[in-house]
N, C-alpha and C positions, 0 to 999 in steps of 0.2 A: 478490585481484588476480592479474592472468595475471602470470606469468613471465619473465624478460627472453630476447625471439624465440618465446615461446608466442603464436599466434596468438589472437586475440579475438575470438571468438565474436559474429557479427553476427547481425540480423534487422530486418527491414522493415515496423516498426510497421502502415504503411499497408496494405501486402500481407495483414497479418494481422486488417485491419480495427478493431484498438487504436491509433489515436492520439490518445488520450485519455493512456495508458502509456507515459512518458518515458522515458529513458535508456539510458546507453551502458555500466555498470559490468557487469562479468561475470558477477555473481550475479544481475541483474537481467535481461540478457538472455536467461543461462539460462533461468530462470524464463519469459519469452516463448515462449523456445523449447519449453518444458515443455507451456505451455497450448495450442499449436500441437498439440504430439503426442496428445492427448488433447480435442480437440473431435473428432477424426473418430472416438472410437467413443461407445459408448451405455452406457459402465456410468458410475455415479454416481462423484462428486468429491467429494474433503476439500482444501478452499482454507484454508492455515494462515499466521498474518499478523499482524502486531502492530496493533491501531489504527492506522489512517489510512493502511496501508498498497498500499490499493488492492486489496481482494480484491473487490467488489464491481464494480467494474470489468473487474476478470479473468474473473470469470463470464460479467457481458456479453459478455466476448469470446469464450470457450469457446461460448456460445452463436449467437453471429453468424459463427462459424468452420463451425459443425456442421451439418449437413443437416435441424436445427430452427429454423433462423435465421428463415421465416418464420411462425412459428409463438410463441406469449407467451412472454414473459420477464416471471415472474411473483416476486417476492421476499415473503418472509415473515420478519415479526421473532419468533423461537420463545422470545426470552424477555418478548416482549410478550403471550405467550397463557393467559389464565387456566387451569385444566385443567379447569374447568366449561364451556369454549367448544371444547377441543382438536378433538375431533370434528367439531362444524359447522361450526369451518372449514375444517376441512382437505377435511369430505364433504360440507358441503352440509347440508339439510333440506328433508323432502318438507313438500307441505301439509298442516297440520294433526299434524303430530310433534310438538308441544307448545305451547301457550298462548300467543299472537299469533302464532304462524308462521301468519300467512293465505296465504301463498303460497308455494310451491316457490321455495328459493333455493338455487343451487346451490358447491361447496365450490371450496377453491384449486385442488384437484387436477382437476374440469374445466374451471376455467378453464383451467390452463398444459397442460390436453391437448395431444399432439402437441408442446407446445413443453419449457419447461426451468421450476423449480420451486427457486427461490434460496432455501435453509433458512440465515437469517445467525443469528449468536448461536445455534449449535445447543448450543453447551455449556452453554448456559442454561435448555433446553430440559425440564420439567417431567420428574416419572420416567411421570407419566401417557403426557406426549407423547411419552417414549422409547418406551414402548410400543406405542402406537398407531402411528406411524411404522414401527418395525420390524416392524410386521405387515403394514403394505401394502409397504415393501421386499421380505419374505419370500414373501406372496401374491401381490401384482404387482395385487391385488382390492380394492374397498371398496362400503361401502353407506351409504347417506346414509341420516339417523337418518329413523326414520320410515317407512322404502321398507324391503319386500323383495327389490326388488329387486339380485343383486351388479352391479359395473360392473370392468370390467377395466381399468385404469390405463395410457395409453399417456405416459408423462411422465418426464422425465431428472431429476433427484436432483442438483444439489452445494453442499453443506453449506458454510459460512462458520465461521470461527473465531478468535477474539482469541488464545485460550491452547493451547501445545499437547493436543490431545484425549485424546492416551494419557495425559498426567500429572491427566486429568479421572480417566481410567480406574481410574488405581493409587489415586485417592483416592477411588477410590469414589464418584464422584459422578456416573458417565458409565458405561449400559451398556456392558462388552467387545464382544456380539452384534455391537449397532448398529455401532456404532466399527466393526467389519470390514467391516460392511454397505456402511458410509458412506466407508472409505478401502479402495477398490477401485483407483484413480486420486486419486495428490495431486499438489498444488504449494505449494510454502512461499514467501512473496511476504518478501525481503527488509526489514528497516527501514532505514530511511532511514541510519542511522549507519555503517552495513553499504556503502552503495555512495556516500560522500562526494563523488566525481567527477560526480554525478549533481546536486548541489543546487545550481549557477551556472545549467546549463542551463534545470530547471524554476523558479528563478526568472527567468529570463529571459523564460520562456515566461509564468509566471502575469502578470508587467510588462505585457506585449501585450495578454493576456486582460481584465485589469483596467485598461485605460489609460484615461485620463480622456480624453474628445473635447477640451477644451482645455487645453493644457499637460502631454501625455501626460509619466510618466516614462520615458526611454528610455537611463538613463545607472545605471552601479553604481560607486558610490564603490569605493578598494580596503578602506577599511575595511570598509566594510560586506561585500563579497564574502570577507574573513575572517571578518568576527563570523558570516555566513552557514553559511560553508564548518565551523566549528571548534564551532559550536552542536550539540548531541546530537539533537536533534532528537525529546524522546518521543512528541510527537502523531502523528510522519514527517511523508509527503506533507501530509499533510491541514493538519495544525500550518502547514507552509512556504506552504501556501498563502493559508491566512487570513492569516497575517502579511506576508505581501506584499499581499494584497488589501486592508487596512488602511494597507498604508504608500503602496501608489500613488494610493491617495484621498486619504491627508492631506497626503501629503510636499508642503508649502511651495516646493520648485523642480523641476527637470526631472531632477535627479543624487539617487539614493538616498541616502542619508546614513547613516551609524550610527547615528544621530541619531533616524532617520526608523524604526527596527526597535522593533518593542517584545517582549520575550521574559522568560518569567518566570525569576529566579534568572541573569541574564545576566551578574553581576558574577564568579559561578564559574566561567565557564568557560574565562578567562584571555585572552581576544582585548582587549579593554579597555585601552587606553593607563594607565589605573590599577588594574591587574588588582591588581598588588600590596597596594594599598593597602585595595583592598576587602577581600582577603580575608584581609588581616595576622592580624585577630579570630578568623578560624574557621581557618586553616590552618598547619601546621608553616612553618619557612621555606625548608624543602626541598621544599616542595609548591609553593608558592609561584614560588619560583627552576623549578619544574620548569615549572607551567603558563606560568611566563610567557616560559621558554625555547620551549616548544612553539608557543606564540601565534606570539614573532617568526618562527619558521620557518616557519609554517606562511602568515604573511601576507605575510614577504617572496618564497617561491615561489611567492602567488601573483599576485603583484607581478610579480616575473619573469618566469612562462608568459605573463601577459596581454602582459607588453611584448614577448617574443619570440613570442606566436603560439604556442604550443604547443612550437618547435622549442627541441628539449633540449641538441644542441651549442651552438646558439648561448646558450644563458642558463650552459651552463656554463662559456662562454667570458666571458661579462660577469660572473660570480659568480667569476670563478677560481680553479674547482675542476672538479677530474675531473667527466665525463660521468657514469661509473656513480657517482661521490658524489649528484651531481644525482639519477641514476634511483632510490636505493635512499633519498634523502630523500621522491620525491613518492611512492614505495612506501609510508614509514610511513605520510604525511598522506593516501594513500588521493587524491590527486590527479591526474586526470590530463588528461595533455600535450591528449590528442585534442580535450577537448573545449575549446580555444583556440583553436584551427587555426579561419580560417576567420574 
């Protein structure tokens, strides 16, 4: 979180052709700003991201930013590829390279020519396919099986990843080479848990997106914008959104409900009017007393911004207590004022 009078790093979803990529939290803008700086050149990218956090989107954008943007956007799952296939599909195959190839069919990499070449799940990526890959990084060359002929590669490189790459590396399980190869240009896409001020907003948005044509939901309980807000969120984005997309289809009235959230392990994480009670069995009582202190605060501030709008004198004025009490609580809870305003 910025600083109190650190200014906050803006950018213009639109401008940058991502508005698909929500938010306002400063690690996530950052991160905008990151892919910004690195679609105008041509060396390859390592996009590092916990599940569902939107790297695959990010590519999109690095690619629709860059002077290949007319040109494919082409994605590859590397741990979907047998290592008896790694080659044809990456090159291609001439006619007659081996038993039913009746026809020349040609590999991913002249498809995404000219354009961008999205390698997701590369950490899972066979030690055959490290290899192969790191020869045509190295060479910039390939030959499709079957053909003598070489072809020269004109296509952008950025790699996708759940876990960090280098701890692929120390264990052995992920060429060093490639790894340098492939992290020439990175960007580390936040989790979800990481920019909290962030998860009112793109629930609001998924609401719209997913509204039923009759009896749209267009309301959020405050419950529910707690149990939202204080949820860990391990799937991130991805998680928050199926779960709203489920709940704007089923929820029974026009007002989101607690009611109306389905989340697994939900009784942990102390937003729950009976958080206590749930979790008497599995928790100390000081764990307990802890979660369930943090719930209240965390649901009455957000009780409070919504009723003032984001304006922090004013809620410290109906909470009475000091302004900076106010700022250095919605600091813990990762809350923030801005996005209320409005």
């Amino acid at each position: 979180m910025a600083q109190a009078g650190e200014p906050t790093p803006t950018v213009d979803p639109t401008r940058l052709g991502i508005r698909t990529l929500i938010g306002g939290a400063v690690s996530f803008v950052r991160a905008l700003e990151r892919l910004e700086a690195v679609a105008s050149h041509e060396a390859t990218v390592l996009i590092e991201g916990e599940t569902g956090t939107g790297k695959e989107l990010a590519a999109r954008a690095i690619h629709a930013m860059s002077s290949r943007t007319t040109h494919p956007f082409v994605v590859i799952n590397c741990g979907a590829i047998p290592d008896s296939l790694v080659e044809a599909e990456l090159f291609g195959h001439a006619r007659g390279a081996f038993t039913d190839a009746a026809q020349e069919r040609p590999g991913l990499l002249h498809t995404a020519s000219r354009g961008t070449l999205c390698l997701d799940e590369i950490g899972s990526f066979s030690a055959r396919g490290q290899a192969t890959l790191l020869r045509v990084l190295q060479d910039q060359t390939f030959r499709s099986l079957g053909s003598t002929v070489e072809q020269r590669t004109n296509t952008r490189f950025i790699a996708l990843s759940n876990t960090p790459l280098w701890n692929l590396v120390n264990a052995g399980a992920f060429r060093s080479d490639l790894y340098f190869r492939l992290c020439v240009l990175s960007v580390r896409l936040p989790p979800l848990r990481e920019r909290r001020e962030d998860i009112l907003p793109l629930t609001r948005y998924f609401l719209n997106k997913y509204a039923r044509v009759e009896r749209p939901v267009t309301q959020l309980s405050h419950d529910a914008a707690a149990l939202l807000t204080a949820y860990q969120w391990p799937g991130n984005v991805r998680q928050l959104e199926h779960t709203i997309l489920r709940a704007a289809r089923l929820a029974p009235g026009t007002s989101l409900q607690i009611s109306d959230i389905e989340l697994p392990d939900v009784a942990r994480i102390g937003t729950l009017r009976d958080a206590a009670a749930n979790d008497v069995d599995a928790l100390s009582f000081a764990e307990v007393k802890r979660h369930t202190i943090e719930a209240f605060e965390r649901q009455y501030l957000t009780r409070l911004m919504e009723r003032c709008r984001g304006n922090v004198t004013h809620a410290a004025r109906l909470a009475r207590k000091e302004r900076r009490d106010i700022g250095k609580l919605l600091k813990k809870y990762q809350i923030s004022a801005k996005s209320f305003r409005g």
